[in-house]
C-alpha positions in Angstrom: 58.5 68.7 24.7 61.5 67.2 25.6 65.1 69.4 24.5 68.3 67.4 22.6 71.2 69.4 23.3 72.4 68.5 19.3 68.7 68.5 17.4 65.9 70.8 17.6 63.6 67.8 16.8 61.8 66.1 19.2 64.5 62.6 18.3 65.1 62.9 22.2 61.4 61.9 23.6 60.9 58.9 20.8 62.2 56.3 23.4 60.0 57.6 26.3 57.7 57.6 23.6 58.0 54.6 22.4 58.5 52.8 26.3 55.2 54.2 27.3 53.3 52.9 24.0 55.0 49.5 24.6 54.2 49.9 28.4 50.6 50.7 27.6 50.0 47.9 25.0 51.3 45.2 27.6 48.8 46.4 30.5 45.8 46.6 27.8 47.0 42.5 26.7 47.4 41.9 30.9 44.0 43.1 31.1 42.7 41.3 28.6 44.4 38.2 29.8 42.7 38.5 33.5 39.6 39.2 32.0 39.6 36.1 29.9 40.6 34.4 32.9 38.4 35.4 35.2 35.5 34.7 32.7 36.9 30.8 32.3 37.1 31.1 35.8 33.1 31.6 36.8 32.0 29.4 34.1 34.2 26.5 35.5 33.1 27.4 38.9 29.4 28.2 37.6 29.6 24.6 36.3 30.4 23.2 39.3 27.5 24.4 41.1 25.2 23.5 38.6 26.5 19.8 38.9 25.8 20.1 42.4 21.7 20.9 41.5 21.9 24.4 41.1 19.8 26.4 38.6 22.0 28.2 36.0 20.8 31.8 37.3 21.8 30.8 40.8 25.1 28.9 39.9 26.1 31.8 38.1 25.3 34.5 41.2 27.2 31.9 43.6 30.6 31.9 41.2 30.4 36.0 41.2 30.5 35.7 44.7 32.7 32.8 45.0 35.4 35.2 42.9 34.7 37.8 45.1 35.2 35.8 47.5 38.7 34.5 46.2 39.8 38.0 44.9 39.6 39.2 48.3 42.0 36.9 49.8 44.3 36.2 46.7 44.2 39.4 44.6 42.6 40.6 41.4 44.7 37.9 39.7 42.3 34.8 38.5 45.8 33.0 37.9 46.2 33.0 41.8 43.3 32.0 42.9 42.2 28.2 43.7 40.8 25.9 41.1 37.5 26.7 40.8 35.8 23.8 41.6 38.0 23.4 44.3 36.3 27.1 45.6 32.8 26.1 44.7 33.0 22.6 46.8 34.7 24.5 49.7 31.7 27.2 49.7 29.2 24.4 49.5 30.7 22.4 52.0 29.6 25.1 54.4 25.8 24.9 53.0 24.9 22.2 55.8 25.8 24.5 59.1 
């Protein structure tokens, strides 16, 4: 409980209150947001394998890995990552050594 000098009320800890509810409802919509990105992101990546003659059980192991792959370097962010198709031809590309 937080103490007001001029109420006995608790009227002093509403704005901490209040910042940490707002604080807490914009990193549940930032989660949100990455996850719905990242999800676009392995099906667009998925879909690129697939183009490329994968099966879709395969294609969709190679974009989980491919993300990994790109989290790892670039962060947890999907929004900093490269295209996905761009990280799907670059993985393949190395299929042939």
């Amino acid at each position: 409980m937080t103490e007001n000098t001029t109420t006995p009320d608790h009227t002093a800890a509403r704005p901490t209150w209040i910042g940490r509810c707002v604080a807490a409802a914009q990193a549940l919509q930032s989660g949100a947001r990455m996850r719905r990105l990242r999800a676009d992101w392995l099906r667009q990546c998925k879909d690129r394998y697939m183009r490329a003659g994968c099966t879709d059980e395969v294609a969709a192991e190679f974009a989980v890995t491919c993300a990994e792959g790109q989290a790892a370097i670039y962060g947890t962010d999907p929004a900093r990552w490269d295209p996905p198709a761009e990280a799907a031809d670059e993985d393949m590309s190395y299929w042939g050594d």
